[in-house]
N, C-alpha and C positions, 0 to 999 in steps of 0.2 A: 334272117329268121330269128324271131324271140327266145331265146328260150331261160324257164327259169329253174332252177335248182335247189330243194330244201333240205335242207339238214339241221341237226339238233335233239332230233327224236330220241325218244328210247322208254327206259321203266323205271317208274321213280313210285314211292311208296308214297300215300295221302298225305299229303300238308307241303310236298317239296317241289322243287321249282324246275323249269327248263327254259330255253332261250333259243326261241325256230328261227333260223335263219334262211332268207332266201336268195341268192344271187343270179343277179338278172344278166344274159350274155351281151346285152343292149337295152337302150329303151325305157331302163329304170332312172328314167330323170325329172327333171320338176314338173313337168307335164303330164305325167299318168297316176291314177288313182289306182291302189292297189290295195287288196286286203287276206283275210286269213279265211280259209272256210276249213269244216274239218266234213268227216263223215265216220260214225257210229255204226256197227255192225246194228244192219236191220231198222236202217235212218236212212232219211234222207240229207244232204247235201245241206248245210246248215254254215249260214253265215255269223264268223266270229269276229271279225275286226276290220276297221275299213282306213283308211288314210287320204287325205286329201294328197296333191301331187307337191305340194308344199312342205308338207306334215303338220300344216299346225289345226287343222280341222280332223277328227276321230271319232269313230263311231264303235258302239260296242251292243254284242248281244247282252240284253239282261243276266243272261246265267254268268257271264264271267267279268261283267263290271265291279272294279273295285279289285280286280286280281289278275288280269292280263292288261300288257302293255304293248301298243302296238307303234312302232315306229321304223325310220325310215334312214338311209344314209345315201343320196344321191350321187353325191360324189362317189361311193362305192359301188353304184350299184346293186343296193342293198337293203332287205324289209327286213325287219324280224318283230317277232311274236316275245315277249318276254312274258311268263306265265310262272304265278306263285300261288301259293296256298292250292296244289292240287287237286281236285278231288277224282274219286274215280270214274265219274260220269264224264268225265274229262278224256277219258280215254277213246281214243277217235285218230284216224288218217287224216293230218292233215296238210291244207295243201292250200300254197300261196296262187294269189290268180290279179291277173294285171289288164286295163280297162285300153283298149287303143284310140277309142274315139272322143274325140274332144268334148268336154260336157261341161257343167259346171252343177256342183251338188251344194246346198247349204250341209246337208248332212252326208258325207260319205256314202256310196249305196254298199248293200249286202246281197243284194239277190245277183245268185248266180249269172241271169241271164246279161248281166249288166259288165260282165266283163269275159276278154277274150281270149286269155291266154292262160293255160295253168300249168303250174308243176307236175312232177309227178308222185306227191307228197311223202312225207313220213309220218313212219307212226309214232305215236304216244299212248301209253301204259302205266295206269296208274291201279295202283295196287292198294287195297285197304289194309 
């Protein structure tokens, strides 16, 4: 069974950084696309970063292009989220989620429905 595990969360004041990490207990290897999604109290479900199974293809929401980085370490079994210049809209559950079926994307997908496995996320708390 898949399962993934996020850590790195917490409360950092506007402008500072964190680094989400997710470990995967299997599965995270050069074959699966994986990405970051968070959720916003009184939002929906909001895709933030996407990874080919490779890493060298990336996809990014507008809101946080230019300030989160999304990569991957497969020999670890391992995604993480690295995220600077905070801001407080930032603040969000979030939660890595991993694709099982074979596909091929030019661009990374974001929407939820496209992959099958999640975390059970952390939070992040950004404070003005």
């Amino acid at each position: 069974q898949v399962r993934l595990v996020e850590s790195g969360g917490g409360s950092v004041e506007a402008g500072g950084s964190l680094r989400l990490s997710c470990k995967g207990s299997r599965y995270i290897d050069s074959s699966v696309y994986m990405a970051w999604f968070r959720v916003a109290p009184g939002s929906e479900r909001e895709g933030v970063a996407s990874i080919s199974p490779s890493g060298v293809r990336t996809s990014y929401a507008e809101s946080v292009k230019g300030r989160f980085t999304i990569s991957r370490d497969n020999a670890e079994n391992t995604l993480y989220l690295q995220m600077n210049s905070l801001k407080p809209e930032d603040t969000a559950m979030y939660f890595c989620a991993a694709r099982s079926r074979a596909s091929y994307y030019d661009v990374p997908p974001m929407t939820p429905g496209d992959f099958d496995y999640w975390g059970q996320g952390t939070q992040v708390t950004v404070s003005s």
